[in-house]
C-alpha positions as a Markdown table, in Angstrom:
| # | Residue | x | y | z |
|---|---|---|---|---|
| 1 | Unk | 4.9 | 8.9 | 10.0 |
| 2 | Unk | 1.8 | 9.6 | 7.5 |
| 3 | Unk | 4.0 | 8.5 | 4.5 |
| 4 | Unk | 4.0 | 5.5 | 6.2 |
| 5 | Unk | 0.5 | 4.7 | 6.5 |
| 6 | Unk | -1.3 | 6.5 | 3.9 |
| 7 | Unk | 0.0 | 4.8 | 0.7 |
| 8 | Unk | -2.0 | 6.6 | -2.2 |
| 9 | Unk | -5.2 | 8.3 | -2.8 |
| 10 | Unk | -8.1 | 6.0 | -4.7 |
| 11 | Unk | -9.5 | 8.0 | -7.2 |
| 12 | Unk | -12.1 | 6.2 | -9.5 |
| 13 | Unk | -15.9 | 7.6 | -10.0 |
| 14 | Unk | -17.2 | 6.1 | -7.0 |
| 15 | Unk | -15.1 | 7.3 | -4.5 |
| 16 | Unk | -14.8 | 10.7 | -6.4 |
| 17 | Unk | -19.3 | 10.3 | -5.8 |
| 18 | Unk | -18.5 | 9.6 | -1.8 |
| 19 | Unk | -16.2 | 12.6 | -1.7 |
| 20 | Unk | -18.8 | 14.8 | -3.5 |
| 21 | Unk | -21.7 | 13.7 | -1.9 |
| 22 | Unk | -21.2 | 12.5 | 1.7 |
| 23 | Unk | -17.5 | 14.1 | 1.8 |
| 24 | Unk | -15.6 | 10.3 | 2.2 |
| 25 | Unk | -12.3 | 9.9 | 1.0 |
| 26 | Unk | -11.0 | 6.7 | -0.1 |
| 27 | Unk | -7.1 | 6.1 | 0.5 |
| 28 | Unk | -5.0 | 2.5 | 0.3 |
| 29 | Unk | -3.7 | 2.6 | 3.8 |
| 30 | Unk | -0.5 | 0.5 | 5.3 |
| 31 | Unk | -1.8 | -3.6 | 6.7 |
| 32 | Unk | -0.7 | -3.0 | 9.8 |
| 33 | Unk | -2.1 | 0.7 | 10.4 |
| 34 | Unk | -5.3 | 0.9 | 12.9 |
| 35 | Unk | -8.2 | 3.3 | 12.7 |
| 36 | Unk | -6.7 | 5.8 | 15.0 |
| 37 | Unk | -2.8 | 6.2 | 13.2 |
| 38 | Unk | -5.2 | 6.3 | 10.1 |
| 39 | Unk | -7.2 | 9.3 | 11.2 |
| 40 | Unk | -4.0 | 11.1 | 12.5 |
| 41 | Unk | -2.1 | 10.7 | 9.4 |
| 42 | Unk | -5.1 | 11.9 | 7.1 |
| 43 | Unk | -5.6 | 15.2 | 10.2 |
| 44 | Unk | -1.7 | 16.0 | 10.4 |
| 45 | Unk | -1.2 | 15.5 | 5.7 |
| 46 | Unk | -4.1 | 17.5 | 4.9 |
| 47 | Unk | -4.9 | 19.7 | 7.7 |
| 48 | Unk | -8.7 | 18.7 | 8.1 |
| 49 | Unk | -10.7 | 17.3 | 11.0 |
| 50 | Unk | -11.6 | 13.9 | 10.2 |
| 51 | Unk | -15.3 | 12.6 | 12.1 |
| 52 | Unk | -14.9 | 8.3 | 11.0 |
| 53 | Unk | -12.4 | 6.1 | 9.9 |
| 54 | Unk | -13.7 | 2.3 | 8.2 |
| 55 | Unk | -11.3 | 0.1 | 6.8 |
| 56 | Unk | -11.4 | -2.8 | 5.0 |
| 57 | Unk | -9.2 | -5.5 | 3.3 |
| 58 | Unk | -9.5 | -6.1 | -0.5 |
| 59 | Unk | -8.9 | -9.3 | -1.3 |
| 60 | Unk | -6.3 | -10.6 | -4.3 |
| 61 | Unk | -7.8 | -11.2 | -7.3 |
| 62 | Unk | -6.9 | -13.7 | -10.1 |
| 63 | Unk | -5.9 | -12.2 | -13.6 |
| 64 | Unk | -5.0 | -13.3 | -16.6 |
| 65 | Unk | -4.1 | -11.8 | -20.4 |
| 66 | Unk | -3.6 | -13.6 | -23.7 |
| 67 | Unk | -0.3 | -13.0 | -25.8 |
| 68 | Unk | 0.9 | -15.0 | -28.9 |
| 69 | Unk | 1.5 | -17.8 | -27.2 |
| 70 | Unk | -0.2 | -18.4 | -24.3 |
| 71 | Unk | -2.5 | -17.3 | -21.5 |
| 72 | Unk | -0.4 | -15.3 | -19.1 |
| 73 | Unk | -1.7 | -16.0 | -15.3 |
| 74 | Unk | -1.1 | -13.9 | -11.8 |
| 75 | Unk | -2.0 | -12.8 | -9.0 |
| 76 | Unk | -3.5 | -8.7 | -7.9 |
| 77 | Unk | -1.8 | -8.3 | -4.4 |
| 78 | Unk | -4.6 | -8.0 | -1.6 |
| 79 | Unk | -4.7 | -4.2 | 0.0 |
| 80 | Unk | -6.3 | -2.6 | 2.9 |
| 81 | Unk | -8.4 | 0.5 | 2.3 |
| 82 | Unk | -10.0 | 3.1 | 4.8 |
| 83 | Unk | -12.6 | 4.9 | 4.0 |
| 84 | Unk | -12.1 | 8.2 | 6.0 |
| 85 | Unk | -15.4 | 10.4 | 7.0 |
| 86 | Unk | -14.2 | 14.6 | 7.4 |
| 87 | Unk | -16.5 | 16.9 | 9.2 |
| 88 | Unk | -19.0 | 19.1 | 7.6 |
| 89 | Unk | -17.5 | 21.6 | 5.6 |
| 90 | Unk | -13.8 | 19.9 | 5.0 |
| 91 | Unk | -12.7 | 18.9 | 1.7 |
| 92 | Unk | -9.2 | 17.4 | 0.6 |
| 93 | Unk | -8.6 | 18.6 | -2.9 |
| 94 | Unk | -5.9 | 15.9 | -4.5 |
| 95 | Unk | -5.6 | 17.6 | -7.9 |
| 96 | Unk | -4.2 | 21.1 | -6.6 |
| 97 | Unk | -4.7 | 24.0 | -9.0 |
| 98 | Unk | -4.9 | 21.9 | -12.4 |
């Protein structure tokens, strides 16, 4: 069920910043997953007591890229994101032993 809603991690310096400072953890969660499968599915993958769950919806972006020819235009997909809030102390660590 958790492989399901949680898709991936998002690590990039600001939410590596939230995780560090105010111990938020940004993941790229499933469109149709609410708030509360969100929070269970972080609690029962990484064993920690999780205090707030905020999501939001990214929208699509436009991009483009430049090859011999001709510009080259698409679409980024549109994802929703939870920002997930742990209780004092708890800490995921999505790097293992490296």
């Amino acid at each position: 069920m958790a492989k399901r809603i949680l898709i991936k991690p998002i690590i990039t310096e600001k939410a590596d910043t939230l995780s560090e400072k105010r111990g938020q953890y940004s993941f790229v969660v499933n469109k149709d997953a609410n708030k509360i499968e969100i929070k269970k599915a972080v609690a029962d993958l990484y064993n920690v007591e999780v205090d707030a769950v905020n999501t939001l919806i990214m929208p699509s972006k436009a991009k483009s890229r430049n090859s011999r020819r001709n510009a080259i235009k698409g679409r980024v997909s549109s994802y929703k994101k939870a920002v997930v809030t742990l209780a004092e102390g708890e800490t995921i660590n999505f790097f293992g032993e490296v």
